[in-house]
C-alpha positions in Angstrom: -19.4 9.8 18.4 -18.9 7.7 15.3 -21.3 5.2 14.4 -20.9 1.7 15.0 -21.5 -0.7 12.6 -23.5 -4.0 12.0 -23.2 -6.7 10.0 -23.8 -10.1 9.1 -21.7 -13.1 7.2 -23.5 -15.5 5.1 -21.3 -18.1 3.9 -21.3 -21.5 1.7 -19.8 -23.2 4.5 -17.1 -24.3 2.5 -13.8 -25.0 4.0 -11.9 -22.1 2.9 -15.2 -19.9 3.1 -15.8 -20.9 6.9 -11.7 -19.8 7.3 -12.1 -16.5 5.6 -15.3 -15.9 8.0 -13.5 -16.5 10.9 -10.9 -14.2 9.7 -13.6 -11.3 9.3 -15.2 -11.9 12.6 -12.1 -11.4 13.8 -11.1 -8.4 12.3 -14.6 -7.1 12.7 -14.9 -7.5 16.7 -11.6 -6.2 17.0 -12.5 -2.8 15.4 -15.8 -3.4 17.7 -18.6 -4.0 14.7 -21.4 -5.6 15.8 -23.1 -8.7 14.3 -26.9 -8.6 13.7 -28.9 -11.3 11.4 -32.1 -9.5 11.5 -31.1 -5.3 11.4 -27.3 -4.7 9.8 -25.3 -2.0 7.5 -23.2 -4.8 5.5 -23.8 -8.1 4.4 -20.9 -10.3 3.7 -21.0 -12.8 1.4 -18.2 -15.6 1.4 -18.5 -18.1 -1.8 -19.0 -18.0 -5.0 -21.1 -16.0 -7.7 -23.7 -18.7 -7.4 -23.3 -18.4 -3.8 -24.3 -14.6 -4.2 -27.0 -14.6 -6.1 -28.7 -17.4 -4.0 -28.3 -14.8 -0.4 -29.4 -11.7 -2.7 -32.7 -12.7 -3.6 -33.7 -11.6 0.2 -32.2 -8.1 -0.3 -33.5 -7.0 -3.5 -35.8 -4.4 -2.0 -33.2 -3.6 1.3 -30.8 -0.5 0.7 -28.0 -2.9 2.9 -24.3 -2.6 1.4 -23.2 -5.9 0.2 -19.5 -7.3 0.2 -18.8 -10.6 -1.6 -15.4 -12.4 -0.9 -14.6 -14.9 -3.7 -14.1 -18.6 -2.3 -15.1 -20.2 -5.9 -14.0 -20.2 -9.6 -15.2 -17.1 -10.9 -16.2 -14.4 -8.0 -17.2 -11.7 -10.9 -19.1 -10.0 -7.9 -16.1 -10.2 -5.6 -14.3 -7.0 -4.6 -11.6 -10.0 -1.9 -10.5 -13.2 -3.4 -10.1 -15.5 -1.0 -7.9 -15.3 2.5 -6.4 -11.6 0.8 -8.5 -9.2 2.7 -6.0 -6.5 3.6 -7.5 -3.2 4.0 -10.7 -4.8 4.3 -12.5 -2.5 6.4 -11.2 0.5 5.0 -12.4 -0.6 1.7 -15.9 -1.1 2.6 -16.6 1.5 4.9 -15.7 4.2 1.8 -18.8 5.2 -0.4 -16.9 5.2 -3.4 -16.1 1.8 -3.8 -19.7 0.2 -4.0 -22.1 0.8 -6.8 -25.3 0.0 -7.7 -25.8 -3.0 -9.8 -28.3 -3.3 -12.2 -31.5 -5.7 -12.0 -34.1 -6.5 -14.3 -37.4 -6.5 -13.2 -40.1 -8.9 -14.6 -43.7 -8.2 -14.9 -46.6 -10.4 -15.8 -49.5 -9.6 -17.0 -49.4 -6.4 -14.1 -50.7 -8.6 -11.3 -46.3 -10.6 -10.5 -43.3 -8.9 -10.1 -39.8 -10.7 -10.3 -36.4 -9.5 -10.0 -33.4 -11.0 -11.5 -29.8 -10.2 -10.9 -28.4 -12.2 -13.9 -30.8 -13.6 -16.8 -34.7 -14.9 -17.0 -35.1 -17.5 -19.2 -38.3 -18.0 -21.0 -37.6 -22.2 -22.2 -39.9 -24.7 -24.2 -39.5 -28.0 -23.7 -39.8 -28.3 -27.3 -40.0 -25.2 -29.5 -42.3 -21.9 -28.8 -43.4 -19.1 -30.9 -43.9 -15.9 -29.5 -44.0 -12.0 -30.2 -40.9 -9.9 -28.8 -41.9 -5.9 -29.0 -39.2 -3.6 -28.0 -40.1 -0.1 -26.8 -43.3 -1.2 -28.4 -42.5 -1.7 -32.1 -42.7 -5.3 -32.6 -39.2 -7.0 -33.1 -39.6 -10.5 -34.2 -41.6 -13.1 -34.5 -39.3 -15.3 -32.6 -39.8 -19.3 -33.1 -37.3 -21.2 -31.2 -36.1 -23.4 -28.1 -36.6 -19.8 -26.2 -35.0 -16.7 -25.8 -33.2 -14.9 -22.6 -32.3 -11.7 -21.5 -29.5 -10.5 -19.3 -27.9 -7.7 -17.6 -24.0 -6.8 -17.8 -22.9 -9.3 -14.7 -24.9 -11.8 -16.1 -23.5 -11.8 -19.7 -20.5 -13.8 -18.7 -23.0 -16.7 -17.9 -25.6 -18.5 -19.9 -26.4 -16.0 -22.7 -22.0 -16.3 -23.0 -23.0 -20.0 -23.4 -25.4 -19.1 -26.4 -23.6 -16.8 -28.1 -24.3 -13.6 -26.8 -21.8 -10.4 -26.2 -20.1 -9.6 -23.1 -21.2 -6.6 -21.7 -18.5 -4.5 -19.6 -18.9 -3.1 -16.4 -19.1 0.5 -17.5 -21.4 0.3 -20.4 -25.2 1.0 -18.6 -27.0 -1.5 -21.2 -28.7 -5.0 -20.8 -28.8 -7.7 -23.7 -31.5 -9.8 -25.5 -30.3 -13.2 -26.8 -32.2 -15.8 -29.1 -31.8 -19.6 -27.9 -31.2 -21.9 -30.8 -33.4 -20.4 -32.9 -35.5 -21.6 -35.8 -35.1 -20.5 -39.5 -35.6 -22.3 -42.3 -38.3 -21.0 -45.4 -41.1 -20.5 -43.6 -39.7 -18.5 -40.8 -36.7 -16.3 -39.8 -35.5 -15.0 -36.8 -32.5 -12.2 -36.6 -30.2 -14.8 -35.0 -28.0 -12.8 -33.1 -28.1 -11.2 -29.9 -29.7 -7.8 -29.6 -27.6 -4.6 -26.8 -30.3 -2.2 -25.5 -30.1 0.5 -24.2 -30.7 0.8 -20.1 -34.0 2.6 -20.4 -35.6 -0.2 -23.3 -38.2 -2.4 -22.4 -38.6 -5.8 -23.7 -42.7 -7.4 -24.2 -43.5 -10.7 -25.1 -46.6 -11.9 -26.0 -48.8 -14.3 -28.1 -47.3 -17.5 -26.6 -47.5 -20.9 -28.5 -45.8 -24.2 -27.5 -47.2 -27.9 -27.4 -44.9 -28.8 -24.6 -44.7 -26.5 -21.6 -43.1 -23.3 -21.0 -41.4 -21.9 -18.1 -40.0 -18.7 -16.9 -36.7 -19.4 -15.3 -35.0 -16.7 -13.4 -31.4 -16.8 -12.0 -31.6 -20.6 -12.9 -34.8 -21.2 -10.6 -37.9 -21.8 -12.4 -40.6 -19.7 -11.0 -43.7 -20.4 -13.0 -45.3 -21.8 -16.5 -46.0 -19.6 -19.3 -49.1 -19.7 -20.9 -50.8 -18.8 -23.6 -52.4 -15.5 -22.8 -49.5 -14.4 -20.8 -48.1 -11.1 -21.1 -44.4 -10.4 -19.7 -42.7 -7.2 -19.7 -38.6 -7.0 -18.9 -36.8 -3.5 -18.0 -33.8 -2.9 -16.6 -33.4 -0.8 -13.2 -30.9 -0.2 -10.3 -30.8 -1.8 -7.4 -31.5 -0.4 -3.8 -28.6 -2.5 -3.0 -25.2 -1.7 -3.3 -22.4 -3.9 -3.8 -18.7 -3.5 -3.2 -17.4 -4.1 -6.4 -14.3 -2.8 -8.7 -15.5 -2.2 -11.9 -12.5 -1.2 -13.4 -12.0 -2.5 -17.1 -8.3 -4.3 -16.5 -9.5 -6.1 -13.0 -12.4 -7.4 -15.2 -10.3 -8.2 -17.7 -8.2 -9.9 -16.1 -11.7 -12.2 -14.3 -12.4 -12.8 -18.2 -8.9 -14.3 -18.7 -8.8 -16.2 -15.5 -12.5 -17.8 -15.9 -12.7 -18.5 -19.9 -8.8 -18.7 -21.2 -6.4 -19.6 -18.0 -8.5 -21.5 -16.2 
C-alpha cells in the first residue's frame, strides 16, 4: 500500500495566492492527500520570497519538504510561478528535485542560537568598530555603519544592495560584506566583499559604538549588541528541504527578470 501524504498550504492571502491554493487543494484531494496543520510531509508556500522566509522560521529544525509557488516579484525560492503548476505532484513527490538549502547559524557568546536563511546584519546607528577573525586569524579591524553576511539565496538581496557578489546556486560558499565602511588615514578597512568557503567560520568581537547596536536577522532585529559580546557565524544545511531548480540558466534567467527586465 502506498503511503498517503499530508500537507499543509500557508499562503499570503493575496488574491492570486488564495487562487493558486484553491487550485492545489484541488488537485491535492483529488489524488486523496490529506491536509494536516500540526503533523504533514510537505509544506506549501504560496507568495513571495519574503513570504517564505517569514513561514520558514518555524521549520528550521523540522526535516518537512518545503514547496514555494511564486505569487510575487522575485520567487528565487520558487520551483511554480504562479497559476503554472502542471505536473505538480509529480514534481514534488520525486527526491531529486528538492535540495538542502544552506543556513547560517548564529551563536552568541555560547549561551543563543539563531538561524538565518538569508543575511544577519550586525547595524550601528552611527558607526561601530569591531574585530572580524576568520577561521581564527584575525581579519580586520572593521570601523563602519556595520557589516553583514549572507548565504547564496540571500546574495541577491541586501548584501546585492551593498555591493556584494552574487553567489550561484551551485557554488557551496557563503559571503562576508562590509557596510559603508570607514577609511580615511587613521584607519582602513578591505572594502570589498570577502567569498568563503562553506566550512569558514566568521567571529566578531571587541564591540564599540556610542549609539546602539543591533543584530538583525532576515530583516527582524532580534537583540542589541554589546560591548562584551561575542558572535560566531558558520554556514550549515538545513534539515529542511526545499523544492527548488537550481539549474544555472532558470536562475539566470530569475537575475534577468528581477534586476534588468523588470
Amino acid at each position: 500500500m502506498s503511503k498517503q501524504h499530508s500537507y499543509w498550504i500557508e499562503t499570503n492571502h493575496h488574491d492570486l495566492s488564495n487562487s493558486v491554493s484553491n487550485q492545489i487543494k484541488k488537485l491535492l484531494t483529488k489524488s486523496k492527500w490529506v491536509a494536516n496543520k500540526t503533523n504533514h510531509d510537505y509544506l506549501i508556500i504560496i507568495g513571495g520570497d519574503g513570504t517564505y522566509v517569514r513561514f520558514l522560521r518555524k521549520y528550521y529544525e523540522k526535516r518537512t519538504k518545503i514547496v514555494c509557488i511564486n505569487t510575487g516579484t522575485v520567487g528565487f525560492y520558487s520551483k511554480f510561478i504562479g497559476k503554472n503548476i502542471k505536473s505538480f505532484i509529480p514534481t514534488i513527490t520525486d527526491d531529486n528535485n528538492f535540495t538542502h538549502p544552506q543556513l547560517l547559524e548564529i551563536n552568541i557568546n555560547d549561551k543563543f542560537i539563531f538561524n538565518a536563511m538569508n543575511e544577519v546584519v550586525i547595524q550601528s546607528l552611527n558607526t561601530v568598530k569591531m574585530d572580524v577573525f576568520i577561521n581564527g586569524s584575525l581579519y580586520e579591524n572593521y570601523m563602519g555603519s556595520g557589516v553583514l553576511v549572507t548565504t547564496r539565496t540571500g546574495s541577491t538581496g541586501q548584501a546585492k544592495s551593498n555591493g556584494g557578489a552574487i553567489i550561484f546556486p551551485n557554488v557551496d560558499a557563503f559571503e562576508f560584506v562590509e557596510l559603508s565602511p570607514t577609511n580615511h588615514t587613521k584607519h582602513h578597512s578591505f572594502n570589498a566583499p570577502a567569498i568563503l568557503c562553506s566550512s569558514a567560520k566568521i567571529e566578531l568581537n571587541n564591540f564599540k559604538s556610542s549609539q546602539r547596536c543591533d543584530l538583525i536577522i532576515d530583516g527582524m532585529r532580534v537583540r542589541h549588541i554589546n560591548s562584551e559580546d561575542k558572535i560566531t557565524i558558520t554556514k550549515q544545511d538545513a534539515p529542511f528541504s526545499l523544492c527548488f531548480s537550481g539549474e544555472v540558466k532558470s536562475y539566470i534567467s530569475k537575475l534577468q527578470q528581477t534586476f534588468i527586465k523588470g
